[in-house]
C-alpha positions as MATLAB code, in Angstrom:
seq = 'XXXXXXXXXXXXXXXXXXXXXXXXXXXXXXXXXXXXXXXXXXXXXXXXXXXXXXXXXXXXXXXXXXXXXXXXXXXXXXXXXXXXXXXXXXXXXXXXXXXXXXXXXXXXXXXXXXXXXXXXXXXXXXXXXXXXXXXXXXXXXXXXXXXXXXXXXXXXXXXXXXXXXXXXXXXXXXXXXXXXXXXXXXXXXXXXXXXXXXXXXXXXXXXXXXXXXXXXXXXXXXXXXXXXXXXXXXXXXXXXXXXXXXXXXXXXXXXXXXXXXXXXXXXXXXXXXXXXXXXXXXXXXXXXXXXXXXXXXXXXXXXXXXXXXXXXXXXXXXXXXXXXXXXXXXXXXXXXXXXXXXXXXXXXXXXXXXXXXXXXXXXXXXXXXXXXXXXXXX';
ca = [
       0.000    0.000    0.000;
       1.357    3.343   -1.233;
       1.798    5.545    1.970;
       2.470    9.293    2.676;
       5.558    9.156    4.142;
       6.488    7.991    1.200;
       5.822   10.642   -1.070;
       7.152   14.345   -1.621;
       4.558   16.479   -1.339;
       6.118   19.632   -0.521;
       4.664   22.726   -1.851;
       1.836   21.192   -3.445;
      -2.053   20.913   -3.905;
      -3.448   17.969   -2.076;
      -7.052   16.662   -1.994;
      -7.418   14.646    1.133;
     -10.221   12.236    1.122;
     -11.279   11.888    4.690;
     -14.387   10.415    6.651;
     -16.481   12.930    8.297;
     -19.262   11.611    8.060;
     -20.361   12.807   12.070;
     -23.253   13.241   13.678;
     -25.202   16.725   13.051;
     -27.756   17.627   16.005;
     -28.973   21.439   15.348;
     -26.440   22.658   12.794;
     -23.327   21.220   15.595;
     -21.343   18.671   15.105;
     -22.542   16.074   17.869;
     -19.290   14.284   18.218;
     -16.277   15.135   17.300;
     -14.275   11.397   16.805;
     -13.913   11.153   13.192;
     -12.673   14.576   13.064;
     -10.329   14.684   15.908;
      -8.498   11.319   14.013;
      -8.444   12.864   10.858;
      -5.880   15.845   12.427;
      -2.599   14.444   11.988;
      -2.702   14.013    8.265;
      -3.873   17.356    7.908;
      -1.426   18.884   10.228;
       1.343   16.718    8.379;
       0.579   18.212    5.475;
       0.176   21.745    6.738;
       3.757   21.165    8.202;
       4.805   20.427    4.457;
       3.283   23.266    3.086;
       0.817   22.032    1.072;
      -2.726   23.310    0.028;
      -5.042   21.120    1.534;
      -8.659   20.610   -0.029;
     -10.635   18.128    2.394;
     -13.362   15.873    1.098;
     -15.995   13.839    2.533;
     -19.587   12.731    2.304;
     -22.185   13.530    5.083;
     -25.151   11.609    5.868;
     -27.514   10.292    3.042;
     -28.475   13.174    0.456;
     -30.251   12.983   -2.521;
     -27.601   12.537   -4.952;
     -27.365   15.778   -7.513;
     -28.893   17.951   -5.095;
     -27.828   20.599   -2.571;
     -29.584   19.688    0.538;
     -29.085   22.401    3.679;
     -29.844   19.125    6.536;
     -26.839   17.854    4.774;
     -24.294   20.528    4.684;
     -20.428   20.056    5.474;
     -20.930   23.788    7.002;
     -21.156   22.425   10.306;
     -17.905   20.194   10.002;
     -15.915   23.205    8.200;
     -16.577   25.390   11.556;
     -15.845   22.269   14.039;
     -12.724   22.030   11.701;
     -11.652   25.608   12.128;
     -12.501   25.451   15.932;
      -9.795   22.897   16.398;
      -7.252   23.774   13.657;
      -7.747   26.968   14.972;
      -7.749   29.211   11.674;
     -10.788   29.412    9.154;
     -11.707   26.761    6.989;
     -13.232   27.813    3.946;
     -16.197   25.967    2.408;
     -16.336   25.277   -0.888;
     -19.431   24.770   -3.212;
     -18.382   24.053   -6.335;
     -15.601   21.515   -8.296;
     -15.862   23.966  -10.301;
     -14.819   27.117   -8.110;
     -12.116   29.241   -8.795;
     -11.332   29.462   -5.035;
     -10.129   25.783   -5.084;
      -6.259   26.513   -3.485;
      -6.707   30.359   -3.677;
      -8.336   31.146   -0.455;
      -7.133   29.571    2.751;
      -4.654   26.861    3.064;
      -7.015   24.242    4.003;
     -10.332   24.091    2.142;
     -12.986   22.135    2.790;
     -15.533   20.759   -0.423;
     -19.166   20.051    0.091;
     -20.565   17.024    0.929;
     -19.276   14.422   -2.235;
     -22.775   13.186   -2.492;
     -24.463   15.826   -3.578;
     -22.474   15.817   -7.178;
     -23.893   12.954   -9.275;
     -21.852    9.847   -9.690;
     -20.461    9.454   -6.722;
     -21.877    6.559   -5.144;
     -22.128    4.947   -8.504;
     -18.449    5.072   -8.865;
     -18.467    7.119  -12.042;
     -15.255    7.891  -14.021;
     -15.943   11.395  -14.864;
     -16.024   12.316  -11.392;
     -13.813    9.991   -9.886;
     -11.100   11.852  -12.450;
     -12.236   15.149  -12.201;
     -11.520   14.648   -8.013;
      -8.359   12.783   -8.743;
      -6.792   15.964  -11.107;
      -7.783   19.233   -8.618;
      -4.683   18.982   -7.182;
      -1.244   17.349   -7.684;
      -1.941   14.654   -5.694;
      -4.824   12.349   -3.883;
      -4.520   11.361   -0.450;
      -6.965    8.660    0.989;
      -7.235    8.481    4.403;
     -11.275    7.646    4.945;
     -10.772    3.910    6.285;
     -15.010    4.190    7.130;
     -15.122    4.614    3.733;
     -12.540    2.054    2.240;
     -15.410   -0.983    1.777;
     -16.988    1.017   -0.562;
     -15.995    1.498   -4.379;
     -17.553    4.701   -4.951;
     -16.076    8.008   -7.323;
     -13.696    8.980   -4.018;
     -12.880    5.926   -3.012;
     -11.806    3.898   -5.924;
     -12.131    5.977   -9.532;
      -9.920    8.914   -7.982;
      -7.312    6.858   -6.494;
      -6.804    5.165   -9.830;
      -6.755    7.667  -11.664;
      -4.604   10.572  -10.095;
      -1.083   10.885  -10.381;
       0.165   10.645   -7.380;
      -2.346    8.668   -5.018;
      -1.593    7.008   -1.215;
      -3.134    6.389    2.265;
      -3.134    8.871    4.737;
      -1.989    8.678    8.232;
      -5.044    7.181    9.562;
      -5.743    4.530    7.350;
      -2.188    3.274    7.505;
      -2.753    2.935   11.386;
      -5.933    1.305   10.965;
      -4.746   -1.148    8.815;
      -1.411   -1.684   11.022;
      -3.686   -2.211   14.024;
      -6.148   -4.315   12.517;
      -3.830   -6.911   10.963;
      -1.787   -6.686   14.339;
      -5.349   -8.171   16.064;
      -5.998  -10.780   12.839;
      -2.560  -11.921   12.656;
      -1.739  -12.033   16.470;
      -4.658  -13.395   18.371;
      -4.222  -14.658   22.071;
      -6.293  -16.838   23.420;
      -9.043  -17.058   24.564;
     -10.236  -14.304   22.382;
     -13.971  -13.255   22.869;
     -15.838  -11.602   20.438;
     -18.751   -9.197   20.962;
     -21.062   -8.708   18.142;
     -24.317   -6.483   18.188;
     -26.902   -4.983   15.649;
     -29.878   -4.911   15.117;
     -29.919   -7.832   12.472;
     -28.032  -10.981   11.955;
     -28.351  -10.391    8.169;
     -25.887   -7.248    7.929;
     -23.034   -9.364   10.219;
     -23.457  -12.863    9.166;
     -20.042  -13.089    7.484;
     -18.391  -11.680   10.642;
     -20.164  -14.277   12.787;
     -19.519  -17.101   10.827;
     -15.797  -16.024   10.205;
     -15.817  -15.739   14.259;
     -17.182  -18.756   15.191;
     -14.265  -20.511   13.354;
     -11.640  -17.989   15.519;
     -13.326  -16.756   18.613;
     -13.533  -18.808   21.615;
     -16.466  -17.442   22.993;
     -19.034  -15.177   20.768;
     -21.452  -12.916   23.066;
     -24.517  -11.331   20.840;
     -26.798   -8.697   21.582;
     -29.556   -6.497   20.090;
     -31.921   -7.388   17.772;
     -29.310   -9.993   16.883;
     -29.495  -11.814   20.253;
     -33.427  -11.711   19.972;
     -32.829  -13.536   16.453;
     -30.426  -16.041   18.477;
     -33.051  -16.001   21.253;
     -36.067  -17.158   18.976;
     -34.108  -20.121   17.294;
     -33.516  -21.616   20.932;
     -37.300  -21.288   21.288;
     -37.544  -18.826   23.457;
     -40.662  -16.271   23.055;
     -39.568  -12.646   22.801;
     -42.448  -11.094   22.376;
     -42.196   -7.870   20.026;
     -38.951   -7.482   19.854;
     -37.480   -6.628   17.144;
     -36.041  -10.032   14.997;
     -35.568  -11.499   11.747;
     -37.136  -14.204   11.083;
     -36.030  -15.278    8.278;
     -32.449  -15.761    9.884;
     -33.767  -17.978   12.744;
     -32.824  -21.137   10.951;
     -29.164  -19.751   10.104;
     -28.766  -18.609   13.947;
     -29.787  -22.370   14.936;
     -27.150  -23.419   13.031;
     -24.471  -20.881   13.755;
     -25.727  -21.809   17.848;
     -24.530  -25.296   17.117;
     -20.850  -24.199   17.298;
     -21.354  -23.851   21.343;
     -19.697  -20.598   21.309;
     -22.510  -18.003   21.279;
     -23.434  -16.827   24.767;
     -27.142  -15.628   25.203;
     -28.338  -13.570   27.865;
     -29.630  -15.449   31.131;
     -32.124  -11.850   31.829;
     -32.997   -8.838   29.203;
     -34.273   -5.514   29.850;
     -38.108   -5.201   28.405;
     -40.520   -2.010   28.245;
     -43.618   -1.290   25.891;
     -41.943    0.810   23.690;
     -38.389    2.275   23.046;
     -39.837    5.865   24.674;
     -40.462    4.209   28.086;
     -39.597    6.193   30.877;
     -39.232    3.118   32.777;
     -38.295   -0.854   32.545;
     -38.587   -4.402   33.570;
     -35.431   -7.017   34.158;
     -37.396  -10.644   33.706;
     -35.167  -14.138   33.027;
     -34.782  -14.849   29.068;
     -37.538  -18.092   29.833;
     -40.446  -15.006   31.062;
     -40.709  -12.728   28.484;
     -44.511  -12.274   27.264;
     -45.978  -11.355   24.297;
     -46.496   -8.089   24.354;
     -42.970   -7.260   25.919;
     -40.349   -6.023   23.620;
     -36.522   -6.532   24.681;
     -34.387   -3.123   24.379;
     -31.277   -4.461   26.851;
     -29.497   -7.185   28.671;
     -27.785   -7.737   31.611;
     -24.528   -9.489   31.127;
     -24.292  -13.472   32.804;
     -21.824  -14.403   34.918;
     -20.118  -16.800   32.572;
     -19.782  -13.621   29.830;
     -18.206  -11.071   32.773;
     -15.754  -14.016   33.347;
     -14.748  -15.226   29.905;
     -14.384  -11.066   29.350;
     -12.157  -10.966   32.424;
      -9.983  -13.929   31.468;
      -9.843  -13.456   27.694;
      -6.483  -12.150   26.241;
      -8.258  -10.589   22.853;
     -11.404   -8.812   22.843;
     -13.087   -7.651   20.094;
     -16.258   -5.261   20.281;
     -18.423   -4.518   17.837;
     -21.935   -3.061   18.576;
     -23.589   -1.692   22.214;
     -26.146   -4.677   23.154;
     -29.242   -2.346   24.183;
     -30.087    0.705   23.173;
     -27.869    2.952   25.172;
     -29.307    6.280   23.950;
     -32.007    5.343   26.182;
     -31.483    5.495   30.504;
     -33.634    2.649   30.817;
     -31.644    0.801   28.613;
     -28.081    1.767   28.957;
     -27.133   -0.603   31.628;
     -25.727   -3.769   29.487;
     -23.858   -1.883   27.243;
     -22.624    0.298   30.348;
     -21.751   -3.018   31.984;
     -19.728   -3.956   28.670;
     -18.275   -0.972   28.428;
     -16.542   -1.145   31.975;
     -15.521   -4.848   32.336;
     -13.745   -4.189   28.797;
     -12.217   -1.263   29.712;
     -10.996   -3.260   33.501;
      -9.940   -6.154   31.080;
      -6.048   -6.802   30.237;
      -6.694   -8.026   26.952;
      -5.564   -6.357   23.984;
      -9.276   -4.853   23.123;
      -9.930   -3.443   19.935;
     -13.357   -1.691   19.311;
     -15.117   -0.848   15.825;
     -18.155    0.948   14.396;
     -19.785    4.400   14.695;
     -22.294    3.319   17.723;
     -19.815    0.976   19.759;
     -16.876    4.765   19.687;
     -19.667    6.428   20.809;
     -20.828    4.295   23.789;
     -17.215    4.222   24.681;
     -16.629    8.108   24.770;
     -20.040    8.206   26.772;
     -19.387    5.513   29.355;
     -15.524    5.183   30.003;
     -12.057    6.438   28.966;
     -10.926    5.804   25.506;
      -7.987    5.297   26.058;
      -8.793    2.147   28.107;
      -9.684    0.248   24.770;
      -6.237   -0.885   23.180;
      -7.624    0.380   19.483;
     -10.646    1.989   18.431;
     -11.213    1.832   14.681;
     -13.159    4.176   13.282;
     -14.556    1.881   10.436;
     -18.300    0.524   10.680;
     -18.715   -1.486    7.100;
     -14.757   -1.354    6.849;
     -13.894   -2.405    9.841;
     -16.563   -5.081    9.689;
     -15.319   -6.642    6.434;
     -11.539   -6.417    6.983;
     -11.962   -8.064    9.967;
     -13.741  -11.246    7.727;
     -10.279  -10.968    5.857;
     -11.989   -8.872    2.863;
      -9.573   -6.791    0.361;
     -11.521   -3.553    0.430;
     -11.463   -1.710   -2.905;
      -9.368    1.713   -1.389;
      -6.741   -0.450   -0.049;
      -6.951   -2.299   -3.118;
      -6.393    0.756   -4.934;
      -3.964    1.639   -2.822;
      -1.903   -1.232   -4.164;
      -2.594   -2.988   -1.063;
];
């Protein structure tokens, strides 16, 4: 894989693909994560005197259309708040401010030009030749062969990974290539469907598998347990019975249940009690998951197992949260929802790596070649 500290990029226009894709509440940025990792590339650059023009997508948009909910604006000023100098916006591919105005630039969000998500070549080269060179470093991003992920590395003259993604990778073939045992996997979601490659790749690796969310309800149902309303696929119950057969998926013993996902309060009842009209929202971790967590040597964590957004139903993924973080296993955490339950319940820095892939992270870790590392030469 082509890297940055390979290149000589002194004195020159760089486009720097990065993912900033962060939650927007009122016009803010909501958390700052994605951003905050993205600051030694730019800063590296900055140091080498380049003209930086950022680049990211944001949220969902209509493709081809300007869409205000969806504006980089916010991310330009969170930017300039911890750069600590201005960060111009820019509207256009088009604009004859690209590299005139302030040293680092930042584009509007990729998807509201047209062919971006459908990987087309026209703008994948038009990206790739704004500048003398195209930096990836948007490892959320690097499962998806889209115009900014793939076309533009391709096609621009000088193309590599950023600091960030060559850290991600580093880390994450440190944890697939250098698994202790026991290694315990924790895998969440609300369906089965979207991680069945990552369980099934586990179940042949991990010593122990715990699963929660709708994906434990799923797991609950093909043991023949009743869970009520909860939300489950059905159509995966036969696939979890088999995947159960391994002996390596722990179920909850107790989950948390309430009428709806706005209830102000909620009910602990034992996995064999649920009713009909209950719907499950959280879990309480078992004592044999709190002790294969405490005597595991590699932990991986992807997903909170209730619906921590919620106070009724924070306490399982709380519980997670802390016995991982006590743990001396080398711990690595992925996905947007799991970095934000650990910045809300304990330290970062108490996880050994945080990856801030979701998709990426999800398919590296089932030994996928992802198209921007592929690119990449990787």
């Amino acid at each position: 894989m082509r890297l940055l500290k390979d290149q000589d990029l002194r004195g020159k226009n760089v486009v720097l693909r990065l993912d900033l894709n962060v939650p927007i509440q009122d016009q803010r940025v909501a958390d700052s994560t994605r951003i905050l990792s993205s600051v030694p590339t730019i800063k590296y650059l900055i140091d080498k005197n380049c003209k930086v023009l950022l680049t990211s997508h944001l949220g969902r948009p209509e493709e081809g259309k300007f869409d205000i909910n969806f504006s980089m604006r916010p991310v330009a000023e969170k930017l300039s708040e911890v750069l600590e100098f201005k960060i111009d916006l820019i509207n256009s591919l088009d604009s004859n401010d690209i590299f005139n105005t302030s040293q680092v630039q930042l584009l509007e969000n990729l998807r509201f030009f047209v062919g971006e998500k459908g990987n087309y070549e026209e703008l994948g080269f038009q990206l790739a030749n704004l500048g003398d060179a195209y930096i990836f470093d948007a490892f959320g991003t690097a499962h998806r062969k889209q115009a900014s992920t793939y076309s533009a590395i391709k096609m621009a003259k000088i193309s590599c990974a950023g600091m960030l993604l060559e850290k991600e990778v580093n880390s994450l073939n440190k944890a697939l290539t250098s698994i202790e045992n026991p290694f315990i996997a924790i895998v969440a979601g609300s369906k089965i469907s979207t991680k069945l490659e990552l369980i099934s790749h586990l179940n042949t690796k991990a010593d122990s598998i715990i699963v929660g969310g709708g994906i434990a309800n799923t797991f609950l149902k093909s043991q023949g347990f009743n869970v009520g309303k909860s939300l489950v696929e059905n159509d995966m119950v036969v696939v979890a019975k088999k995947l159960f057969l391994s002996g390596k998926i722990l179920l909850p013993k107790e989950v948390v249940v309430a009428d709806s996902i706005d209830s102000l309060s909620s009910e602990i009842k034992a996995i064999d009690s649920v009713d009909d009209k209950d719907k499950i929202f959280d879990m309480n971790l078992s004592d044999d998951m709190l002790n294969v967590i405490e005597t595991s040597k590699t932990i991986l964590w992807n997903g909170p197992i209730g619906v921590f957004e919620k106070k009724p139903f924070q306490k399982g993924t709380i519980d997670l949260a802390q016995s991982i973080a006590k743990s001396k296993a080398f711990s690595l955490a992925g996905g947007g929802e799991t970095i934000a339950a650990i910045n809300k319940f304990i330290d970062k820095d108490d996880v050994s790596y945080c990856s801030t892939g979701g998709g990426a992270f999800l398919e590296y870790m089932e030994g996928a070649l992802l198209p921007s590392i592929e690119a990449l030469g990787g």
